[in-house]
C-alpha positions in Angstrom: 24.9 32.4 -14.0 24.3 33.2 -17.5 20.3 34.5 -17.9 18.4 32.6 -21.1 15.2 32.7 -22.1 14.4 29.3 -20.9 16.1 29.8 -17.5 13.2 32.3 -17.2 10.9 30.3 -18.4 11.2 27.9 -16.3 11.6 30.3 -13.5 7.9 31.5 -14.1 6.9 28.2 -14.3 8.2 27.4 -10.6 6.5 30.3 -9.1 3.5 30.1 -11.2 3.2 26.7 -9.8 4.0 27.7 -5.9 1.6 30.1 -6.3 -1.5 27.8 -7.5 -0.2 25.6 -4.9 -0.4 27.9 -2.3 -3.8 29.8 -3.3 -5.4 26.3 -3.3 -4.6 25.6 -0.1 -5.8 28.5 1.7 -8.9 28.3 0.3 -12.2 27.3 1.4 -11.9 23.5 -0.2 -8.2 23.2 0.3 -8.5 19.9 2.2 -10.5 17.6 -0.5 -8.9 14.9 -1.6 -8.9 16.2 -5.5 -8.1 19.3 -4.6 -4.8 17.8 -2.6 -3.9 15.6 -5.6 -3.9 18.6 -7.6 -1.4 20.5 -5.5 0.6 17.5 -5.3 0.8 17.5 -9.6 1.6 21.1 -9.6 4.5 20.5 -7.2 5.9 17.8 -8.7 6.0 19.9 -11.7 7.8 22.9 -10.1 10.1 20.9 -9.2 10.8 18.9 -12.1 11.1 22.2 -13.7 13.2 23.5 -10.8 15.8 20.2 -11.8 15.6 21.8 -15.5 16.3 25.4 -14.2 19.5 24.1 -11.9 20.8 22.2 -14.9 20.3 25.1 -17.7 21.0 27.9 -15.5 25.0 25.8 -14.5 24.6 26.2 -10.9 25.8 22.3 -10.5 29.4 23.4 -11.6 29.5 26.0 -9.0 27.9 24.7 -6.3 29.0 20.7 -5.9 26.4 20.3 -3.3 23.4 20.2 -6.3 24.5 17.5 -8.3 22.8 15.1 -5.5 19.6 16.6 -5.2 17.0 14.4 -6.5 14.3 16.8 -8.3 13.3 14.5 -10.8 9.8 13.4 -9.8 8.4 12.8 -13.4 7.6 8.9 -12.4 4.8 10.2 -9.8 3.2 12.4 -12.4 1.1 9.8 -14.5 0.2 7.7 -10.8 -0.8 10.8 -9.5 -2.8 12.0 -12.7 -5.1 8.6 -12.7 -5.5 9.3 -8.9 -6.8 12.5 -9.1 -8.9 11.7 -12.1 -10.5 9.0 -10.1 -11.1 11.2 -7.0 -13.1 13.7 -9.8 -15.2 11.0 -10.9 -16.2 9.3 -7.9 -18.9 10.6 -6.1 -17.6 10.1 -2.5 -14.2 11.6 -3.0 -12.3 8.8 -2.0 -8.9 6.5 -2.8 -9.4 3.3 -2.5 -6.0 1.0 -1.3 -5.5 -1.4 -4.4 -5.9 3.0 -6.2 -3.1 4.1 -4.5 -0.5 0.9 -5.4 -0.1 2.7 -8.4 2.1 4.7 -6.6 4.9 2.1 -5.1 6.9 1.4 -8.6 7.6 5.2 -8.7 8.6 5.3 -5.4 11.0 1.7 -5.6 13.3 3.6 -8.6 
């Protein structure tokens, strides 16, 4: 495994993320619905960075088993983004069902 200066990068970035993640829901208004959206961005972004840092870092030639991994979650981001936008500005915290549709064209490809 050769060591870059983006393989670290990116490294950082996955941690950095697991950490928000996790320090967000421990705390005392972990379980809002915003706040839950939130986490759900950061992790798709670890682990679209996570799918960066296999590729860059060559552990698919060594180990065959990674190069069928999906980790390439960038299609939920936006859906995700104009959820959790909505759920700020709405003043009972909620997702409505026709909201959340958004989210079924991602998950068809």
């Amino acid at each position: 495994m050769s060591i870059k200066k983006s393989n670290v990068i990116n490294l950082i970035g996955i941690l950095q993320a697991f950490a928000i993640v996790a320090l967000m829901i421990t705390g005392k208004k972990g379980r809002q619905v915003h706040n839950i959206l939130l986490c759900s961005i950061a992790l798709l972004l670890s682990l679209t960075l996570l799918h960066y840092f296999i590729g860059n870092s060559e552990l698919i030639y060594r180990y065959d088993h990674l190069r069928f991994v999906p980790l390439d979650f960038s299609l939920f981001f936006f859906p995700i983004l104009l959820l959790y936008t909505q759920s700020v500005f709405n003043a009972d915290c909620s997702i409505k069902r026709i909201a959340a549709f958004h989210l079924t064209i991602p998950s068809i490809f």
